[in-house]
N, C-alpha and C positions, 0 to 999 in steps of 0.2 A: 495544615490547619489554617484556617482565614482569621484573622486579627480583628474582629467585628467591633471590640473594644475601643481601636485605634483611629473608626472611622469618623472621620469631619471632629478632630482633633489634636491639638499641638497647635504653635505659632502659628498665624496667618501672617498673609502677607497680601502685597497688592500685584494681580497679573493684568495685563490689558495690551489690544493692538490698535493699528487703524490699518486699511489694504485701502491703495491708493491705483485708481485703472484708467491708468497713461488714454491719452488720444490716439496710440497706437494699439490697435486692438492686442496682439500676442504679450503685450509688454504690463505687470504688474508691477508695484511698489509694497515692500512693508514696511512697517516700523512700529517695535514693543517694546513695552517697558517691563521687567521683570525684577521685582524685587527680593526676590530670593536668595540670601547671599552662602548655599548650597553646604554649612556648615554640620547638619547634619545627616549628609549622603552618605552613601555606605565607605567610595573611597577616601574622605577624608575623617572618618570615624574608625575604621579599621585597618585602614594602610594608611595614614596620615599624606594623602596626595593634599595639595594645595588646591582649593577650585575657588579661591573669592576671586570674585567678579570684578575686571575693573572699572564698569561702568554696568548698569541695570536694562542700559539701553543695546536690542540687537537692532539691524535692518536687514534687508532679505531684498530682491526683487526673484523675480517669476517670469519666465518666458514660456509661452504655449507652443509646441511642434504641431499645428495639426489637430486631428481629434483624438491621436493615437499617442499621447504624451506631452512632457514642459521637461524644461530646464531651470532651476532655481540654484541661488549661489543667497549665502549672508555672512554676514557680519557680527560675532553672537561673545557676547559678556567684556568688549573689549581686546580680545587677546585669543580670539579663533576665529578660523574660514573655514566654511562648512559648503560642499558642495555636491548637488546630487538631480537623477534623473527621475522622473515617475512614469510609467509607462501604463498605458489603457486601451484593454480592449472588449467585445461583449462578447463571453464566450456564448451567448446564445447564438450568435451568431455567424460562429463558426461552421463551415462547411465542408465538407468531404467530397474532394474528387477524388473518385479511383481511376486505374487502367486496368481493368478487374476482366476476367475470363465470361465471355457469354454465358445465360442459361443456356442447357441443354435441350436442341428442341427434340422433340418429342416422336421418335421415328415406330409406328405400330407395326410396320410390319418386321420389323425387326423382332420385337417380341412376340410375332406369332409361329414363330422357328421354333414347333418344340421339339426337334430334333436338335437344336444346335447344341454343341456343348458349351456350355457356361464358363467363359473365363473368368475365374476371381483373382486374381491378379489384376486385370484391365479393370477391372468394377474397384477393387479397392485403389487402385492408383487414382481414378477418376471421382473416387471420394473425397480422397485426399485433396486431389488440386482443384477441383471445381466446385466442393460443397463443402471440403475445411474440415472433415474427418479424419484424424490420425488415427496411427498405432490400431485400426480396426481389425476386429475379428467379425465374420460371418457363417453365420448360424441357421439350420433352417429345422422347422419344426414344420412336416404336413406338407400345408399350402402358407406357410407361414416363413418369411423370412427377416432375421433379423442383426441387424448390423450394432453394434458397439465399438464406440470412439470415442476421442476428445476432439471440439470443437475449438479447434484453434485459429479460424477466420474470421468469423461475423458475428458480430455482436450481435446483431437481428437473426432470432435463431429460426422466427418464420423463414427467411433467406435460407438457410442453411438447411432446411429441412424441402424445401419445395425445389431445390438442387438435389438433393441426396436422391428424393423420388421420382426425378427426372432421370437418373441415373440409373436405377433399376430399375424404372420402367424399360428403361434402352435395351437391357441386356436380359432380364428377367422373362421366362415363357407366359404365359396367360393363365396357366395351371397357378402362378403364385397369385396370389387374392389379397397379402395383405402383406405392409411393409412394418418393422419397429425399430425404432433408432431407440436405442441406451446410449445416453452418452453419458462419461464419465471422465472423473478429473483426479490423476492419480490412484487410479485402477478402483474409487471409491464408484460407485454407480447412482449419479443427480435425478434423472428424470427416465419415462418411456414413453415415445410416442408412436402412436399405431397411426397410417395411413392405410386406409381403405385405397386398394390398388385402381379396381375398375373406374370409382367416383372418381379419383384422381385423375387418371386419364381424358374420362368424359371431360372433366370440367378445362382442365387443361390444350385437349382440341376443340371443343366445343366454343369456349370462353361464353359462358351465355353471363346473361346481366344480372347483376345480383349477384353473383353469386364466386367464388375465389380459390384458391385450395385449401386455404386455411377450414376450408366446409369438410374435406375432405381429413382432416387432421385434427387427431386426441392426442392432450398431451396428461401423463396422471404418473402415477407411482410403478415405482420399478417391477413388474411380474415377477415371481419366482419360477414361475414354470421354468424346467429344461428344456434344451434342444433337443433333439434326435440325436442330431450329430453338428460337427463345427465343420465346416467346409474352408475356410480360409483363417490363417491366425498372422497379424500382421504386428506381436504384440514385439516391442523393440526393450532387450534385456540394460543398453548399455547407451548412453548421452552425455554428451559432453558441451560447451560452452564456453565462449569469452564474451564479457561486455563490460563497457567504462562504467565509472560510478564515480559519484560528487557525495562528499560529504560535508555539510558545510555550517557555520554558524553565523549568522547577521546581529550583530547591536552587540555581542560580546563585550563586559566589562576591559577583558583581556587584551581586545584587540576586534576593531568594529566591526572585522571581516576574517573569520578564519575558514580556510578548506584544506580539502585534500582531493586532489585526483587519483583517481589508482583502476585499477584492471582486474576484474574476477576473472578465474578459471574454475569453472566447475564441471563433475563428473557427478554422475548417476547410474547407479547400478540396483534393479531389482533381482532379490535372490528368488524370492517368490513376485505373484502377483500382490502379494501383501507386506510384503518387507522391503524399504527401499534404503540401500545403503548408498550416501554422498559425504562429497567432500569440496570444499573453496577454498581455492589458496589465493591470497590479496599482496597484489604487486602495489606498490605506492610510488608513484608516478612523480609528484610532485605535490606539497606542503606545506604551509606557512605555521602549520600548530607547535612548534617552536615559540612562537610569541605569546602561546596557552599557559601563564604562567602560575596561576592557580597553584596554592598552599596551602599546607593547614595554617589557620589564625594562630597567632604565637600564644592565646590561652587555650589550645588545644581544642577540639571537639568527638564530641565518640558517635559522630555521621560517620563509618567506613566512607572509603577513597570509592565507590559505586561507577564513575563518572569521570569525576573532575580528574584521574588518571589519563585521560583520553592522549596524554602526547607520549606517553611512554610507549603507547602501547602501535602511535602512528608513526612519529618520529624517528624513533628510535626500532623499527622495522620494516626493511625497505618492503621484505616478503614474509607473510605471515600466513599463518595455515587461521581463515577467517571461521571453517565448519567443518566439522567431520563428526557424523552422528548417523546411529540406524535411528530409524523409522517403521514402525508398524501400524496398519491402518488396518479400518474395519468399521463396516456398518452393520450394525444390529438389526435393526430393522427398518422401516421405512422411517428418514425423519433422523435417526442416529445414527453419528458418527462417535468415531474415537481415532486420538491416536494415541502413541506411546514413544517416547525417546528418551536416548541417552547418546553421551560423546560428548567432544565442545560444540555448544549449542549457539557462542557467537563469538565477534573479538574476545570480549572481558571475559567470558565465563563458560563452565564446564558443569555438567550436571547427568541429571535425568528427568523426565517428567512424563506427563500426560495430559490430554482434553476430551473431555467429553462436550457435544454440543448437539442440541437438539432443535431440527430445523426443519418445520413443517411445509409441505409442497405448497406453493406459490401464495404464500400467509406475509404479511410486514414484520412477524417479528422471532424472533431466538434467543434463545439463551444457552449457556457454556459455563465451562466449569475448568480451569486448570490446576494442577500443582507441580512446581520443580522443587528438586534440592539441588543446591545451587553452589559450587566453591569457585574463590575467584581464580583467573589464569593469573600467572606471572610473568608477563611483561618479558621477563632476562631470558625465560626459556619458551621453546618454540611449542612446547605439550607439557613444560610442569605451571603448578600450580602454589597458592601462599599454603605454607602450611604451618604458621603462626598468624593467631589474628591481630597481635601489636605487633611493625613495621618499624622498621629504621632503615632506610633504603637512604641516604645524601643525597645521591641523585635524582630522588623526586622528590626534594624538600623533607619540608620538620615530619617527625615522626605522626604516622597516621595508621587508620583502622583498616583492614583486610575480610572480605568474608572469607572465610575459611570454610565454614559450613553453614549455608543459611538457608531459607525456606520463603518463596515468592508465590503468587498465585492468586486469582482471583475469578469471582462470578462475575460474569459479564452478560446484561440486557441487550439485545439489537432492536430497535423499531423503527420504522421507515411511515413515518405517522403521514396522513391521510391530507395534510391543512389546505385547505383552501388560500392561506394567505401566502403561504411558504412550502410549495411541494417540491417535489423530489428531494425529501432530504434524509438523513441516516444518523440516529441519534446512540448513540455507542455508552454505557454507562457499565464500568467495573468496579466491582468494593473487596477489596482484598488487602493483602500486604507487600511491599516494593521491596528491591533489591538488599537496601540499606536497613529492613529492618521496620522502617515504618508505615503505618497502617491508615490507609484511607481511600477514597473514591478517583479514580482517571473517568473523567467525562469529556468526548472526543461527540461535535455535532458537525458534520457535512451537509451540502448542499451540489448537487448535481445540475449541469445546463443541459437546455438539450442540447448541445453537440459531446455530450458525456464528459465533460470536463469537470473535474469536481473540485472543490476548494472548503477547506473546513478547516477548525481548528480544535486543538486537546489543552486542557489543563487538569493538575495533579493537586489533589488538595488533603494534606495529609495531615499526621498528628506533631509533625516537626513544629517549632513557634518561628517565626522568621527571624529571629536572633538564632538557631540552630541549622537553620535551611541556609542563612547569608544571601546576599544579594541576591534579590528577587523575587524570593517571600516565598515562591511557589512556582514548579515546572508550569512550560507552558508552551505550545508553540501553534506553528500555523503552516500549511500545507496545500500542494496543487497535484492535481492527479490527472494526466491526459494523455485520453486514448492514441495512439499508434496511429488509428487511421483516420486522424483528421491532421497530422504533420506528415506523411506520406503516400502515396499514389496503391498501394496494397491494401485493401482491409485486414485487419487483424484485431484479434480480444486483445495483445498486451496492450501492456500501459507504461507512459515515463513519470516519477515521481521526484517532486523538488519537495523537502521539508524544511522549514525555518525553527531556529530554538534559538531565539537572544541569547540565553544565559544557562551556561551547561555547570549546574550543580548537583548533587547527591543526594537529595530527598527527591520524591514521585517519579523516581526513574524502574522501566517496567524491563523484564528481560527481552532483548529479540531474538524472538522463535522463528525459527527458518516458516514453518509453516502456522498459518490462523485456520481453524477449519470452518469459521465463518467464509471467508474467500475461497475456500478450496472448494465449497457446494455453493459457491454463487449462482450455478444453474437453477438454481432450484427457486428461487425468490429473487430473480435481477438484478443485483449494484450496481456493482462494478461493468455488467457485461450490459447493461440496458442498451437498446438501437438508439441512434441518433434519432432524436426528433424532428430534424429542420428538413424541410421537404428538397 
């Protein structure tokens, strides 16, 4: 809930600076007066910390690295040093070099062999490494042949598609006339594209002016037609994984800097093409959330522990089992998904649920629907769970609230609005109920560069009043999201993600689902996987 009530109201007081720009260029000067004498902050209204100020006056100076950063150090209330770096740069600016595999050129007399026998094995390997097809199966219908994968190379799927048909053009007789790539993400099926075989060719030897392969290529909704038959299945039962992970919080009341490093191990096993059963077990490497010292307020609060638990659950285990949940997916029809789950669904918590989400082919916008039922995990054991919702644990402080059994879930709007003044962006708005019980909107708005680096921010704004939520009023944080192949020499769709959350409390905190099925049909409407724009 926003305090609307509160605003441009209570004591004033007098703020002001001057910035002073030395004869040496890099070199600034401040000096502020603030008269604040900080008496009703959270910390010294609710944990009685001391913060009067022994003087009103700070000073600062500023040093510029460059274009790419400054160094600032001050002087602030009398009785602290404060010292820090900023760093800048334009992610439009960013550029992609690869050492990436040539296109395949285009050999005809190869495919005028209709005698040869057709290696699918060599076609699907060379899907794989040259056009970023996995896990393919090949299908042929007629004169019709059709491949299904996931695109795990190039975020420019023109690319990926103008390789693939280089590729059967290579090995493909002249009998076949026409190409379709399904590709799909978690055996769910995003898009179908048909290449016309012959035009493809022509334009491709030919190269006349005007004209590209993309002339040559529809891209529309997935066919149902059957194959004949499958000729090749490349579909892979069992995956495993290690990769680092940061967790971290910046401006914490607790401590200005808390993280954790630690190390995933994940496995993946489908039982069917629709059921995919995983698991993550989280090593913890190293931590500072020991200094997370968060408590209940000594006049108690009936906010469940949702969150502000977070060191029991890192500290106090080196190795923790992070996910183990089945998974069932399914698309209805074109435009619908679904999935369905149960298991522990993250650190904190154990459940079941489901989503539905409806996401029309290449439209700005969706919507989705989840619901979990939701108990918390227990910290002491490695798979049990609270099974009293009033707690008296010593070791994590004064006595506090547990879900035991609760219910989370929300409708969620997607639109990727059109503006002339601010494009590429991704406006996210859910209205549901949080972890803790309470009820209200998470509205999360991104911005995309062209070199696909995104940066956005989420706030949670709910029915809690900020005397019940405590410092901070309301969740809230900020986030960067960057592609793979503009920080190494490989293309590739992933992505590395740094998120910020000043202040980790228990109101507008949302469950983490292993999987969003907005990201999982990204194919279908471009976000996350848009090509870089910069020439």
């Amino acid at each position: 809930m926003v305090d609307y009530d509160r605003w441009f109201k209570g004591p004033a007081a007098l703020f002001g600076g001057i910035e002073y720009q030395t004869p040496w260029q890099p070199l600034r000067f401040k000096l502020e007066y603030d008269s604040n004498d900080y008496s009703q902050d959270f910390p010294v209204v609710r944990a009685g910390v001391d913060m009067t100020p022994s003087t009103p006056w700070n000073v600062g100076a500023l040093y510029s690295v460059g274009n790419w950063g400054s160094i600032r150090a001050s002087y602030q209330r009398g009785n602290a040093v404060a010292v820090g770096i900023t760093l800048r740069t334009n992610f439009n600016d960013t550029k992609s070099y690869w050492l990436d595999e040539p296109k395949p050129e285009l050999r005809p007399a190869a495919s005028e062999d209709v005698g040869k026998r057709i290696d699918w094995d060599k076609i699907a390997g060379e899907l794989s490494q040259n056009a970023g097809y996995d896990d393919v199966a090949i299908q042929r219908n007629g004169s019709s042949i059709t491949i299904i994968g996931k695109q795990t190379k190039y975020r420019d799927r023109d690319e990926a598609r103008d390789r693939a048909a280089r590729v059967l053009a290579n090995h493909l007789p002249q009998e076949i006339t026409s190409y379709k790539i399904i590709e799909t993400n978690l055996n769910l099926p995003q898009t179908e594209t048909d290449v016309d075989a012959n035009v493809f060719k022509q334009i491709v030897t030919n190269q006349p002016i005007g004209r590209g392969v993309t002339d040559a290529i529809v891209e529309g909704e997935v066919n149902d037609t059957k194959p004949t038959s499958t000729d090749y299945d490349g579909f892979e039962r069992f995956d495993y994984s290690f990769r680092p992970t940061l967790a971290q919080s910046v401006g914490s009341a607790e401590n200005f800097y808390l993280y954790e490093i630690g190390i995933d191990g994940t496995a993946e096993m489908w039982a069917t093409k629709n059921l995919n059963l995983s698991g993550t077990v989280h090593l913890n490497v190293v931590d500072n959330y020991d200094k997370f010292n968060y408590v209940v307020p000594p006049d108690g609060t009936d906010v469940p522990r949702v969150r502000t638990l977070v060191r029991a659950y890192v500290s106090e285990n080196p190795l923790w089992v992070k996910n183990l949940q089945a998974t069932y997916f399914q698309e209805f029809s074109n435009g619908f998904y679904s999935q369905v789950y149960g298991g522990y669904l993250e650190t904190m918590f154990a459940g079941v649920g489901g989503e539905l989400l409806y996401r029309p082919l290449n439209k700005n916008w969706a919507f989705s629907a989840d619901i979990n039922l939701v108990s918390q995990r227990d910290p002491r054991s490695a798979f049990g769970l609270f099974d009293e919702e009033q707690q008296n644990i010593p070791e994590f402080g004064r006595p506090f609230k547990a879900v035991v059994k609760g219910t989370t879930g929300f409708v969620t709007g997607y639109y990727m609005p059109q503006w002339k003044f601010i494009d590429n962006t991704l406006l996210k708005v859910g209205v549901g109920q949080f972890l803790a019980g309470d009820v209200g909107t998470r509205v999360d708005f991104s911005k995309q560069f062209k070199s696909g680096v995104i940066a956005g921010a989420y706030a949670s704004f709910t029915n809690l009043s900020s005397e019940e939520f405590g410092e901070g009023s309301f969740t809230k944080g900020f986030y960067v999201s960057i592609p793979f192949d503009i920080m190494t020499v490989k293309p590739s769709t992933n992505r590395a993600y740094f998120n910020w959350q000043p202040i980790t409390r228990d109101g507008g905190q949302m469950l983490g689902r292993k999987y969003e099925l907005f990201s999982v049909t990204d194919a279908r409407s471009p976000w996350l996987q848009r090509p870089n724009q910069l020439d």
